[in-house]
C-alpha positions in Angstrom: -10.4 -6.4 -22.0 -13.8 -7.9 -20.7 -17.0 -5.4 -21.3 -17.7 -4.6 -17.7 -14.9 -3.5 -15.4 -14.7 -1.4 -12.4 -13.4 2.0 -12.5 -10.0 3.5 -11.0 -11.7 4.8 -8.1 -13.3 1.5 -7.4 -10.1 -0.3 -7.8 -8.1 1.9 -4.9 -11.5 1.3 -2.8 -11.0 -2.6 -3.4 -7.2 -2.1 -2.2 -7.2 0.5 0.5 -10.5 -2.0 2.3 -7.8 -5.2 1.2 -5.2 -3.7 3.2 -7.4 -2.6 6.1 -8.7 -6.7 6.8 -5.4 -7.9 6.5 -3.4 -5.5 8.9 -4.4 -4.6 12.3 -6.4 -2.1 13.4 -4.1 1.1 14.2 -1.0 -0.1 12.0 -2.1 2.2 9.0 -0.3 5.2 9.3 -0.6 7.7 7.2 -2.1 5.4 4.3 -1.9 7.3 0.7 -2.5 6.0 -2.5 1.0 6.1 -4.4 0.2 4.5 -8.1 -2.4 2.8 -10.1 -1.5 1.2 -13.3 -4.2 -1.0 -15.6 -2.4 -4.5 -17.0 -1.7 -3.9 -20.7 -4.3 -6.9 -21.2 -6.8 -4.6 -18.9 -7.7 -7.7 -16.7 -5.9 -6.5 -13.7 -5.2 -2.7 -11.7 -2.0 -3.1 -9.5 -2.4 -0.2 -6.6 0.7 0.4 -4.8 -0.3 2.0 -1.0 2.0 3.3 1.2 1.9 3.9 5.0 4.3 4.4 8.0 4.6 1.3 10.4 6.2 1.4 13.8 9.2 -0.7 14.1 9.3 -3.3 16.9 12.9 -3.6 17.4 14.9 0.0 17.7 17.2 -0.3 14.7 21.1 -0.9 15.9 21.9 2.9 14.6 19.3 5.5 15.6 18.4 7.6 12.9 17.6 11.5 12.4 13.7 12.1 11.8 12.6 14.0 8.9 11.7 17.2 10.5 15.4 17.3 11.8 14.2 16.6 15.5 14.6 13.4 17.4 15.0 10.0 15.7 12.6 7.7 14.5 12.0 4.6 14.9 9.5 3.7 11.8 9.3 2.5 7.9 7.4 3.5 5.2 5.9 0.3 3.5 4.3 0.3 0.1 2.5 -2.7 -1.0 1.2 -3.5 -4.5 -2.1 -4.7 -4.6 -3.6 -6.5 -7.8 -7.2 -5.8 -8.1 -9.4 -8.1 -10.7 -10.7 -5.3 -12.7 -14.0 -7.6 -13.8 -15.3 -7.8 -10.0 -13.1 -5.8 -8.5 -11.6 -8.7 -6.2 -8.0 -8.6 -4.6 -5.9 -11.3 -5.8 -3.0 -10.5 -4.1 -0.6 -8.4 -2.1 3.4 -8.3 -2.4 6.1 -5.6 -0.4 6.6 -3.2 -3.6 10.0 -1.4 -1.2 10.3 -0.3 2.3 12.0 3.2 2.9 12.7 4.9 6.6 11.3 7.5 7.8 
């Protein structure tokens, strides 16, 4: 592990701003953190975010919302973001697993 890295804290900042560029603006719902691990070699923090997206096309089978009301028509994404822990740059981005909601 180099001397100087950024912190946990700075690493989810690094991923949460990563995610905001890429996507456009209003297609972040609900955006949590959902993990933050350190690479066993401490080089790298991998933050898996989640958030709801809107689906475009209706799904063939409607399905029952989660407050038992009306169906929905949306995903929960999570997306695993690798922060360099020496500067805190985002290297990359990769679909971690998709859930309905």
């Amino acid at each position: 592990m180099s001397e100087k890295t950024i912190d946990v804290k700075q690493a989810v900042t690094a991923a949460s701003a990563y995610l905001s560029e890429l996507f456009p603006k209003g297609e972040l719902h609900d955006l949590a953190l959902e993990e933050v691990e350190l690479s066993d070699d401490g080089q790298y923090w991998y933050v898996t975010m989640g958030f709801n997206r809107q689906l475009a096309i209706p799904r063939a089978r409607p399905l029952r919302g989660l407050d038992g009301g009306g169906y929905t028509n949306a995903e929960r994404v999570y997306k695993l973001i690798k922060v360099r822990a020496s500067d805190g740059k985002p290297i990359s981005m990769k679909i971690r697993f998709t859930s309905v909601v």
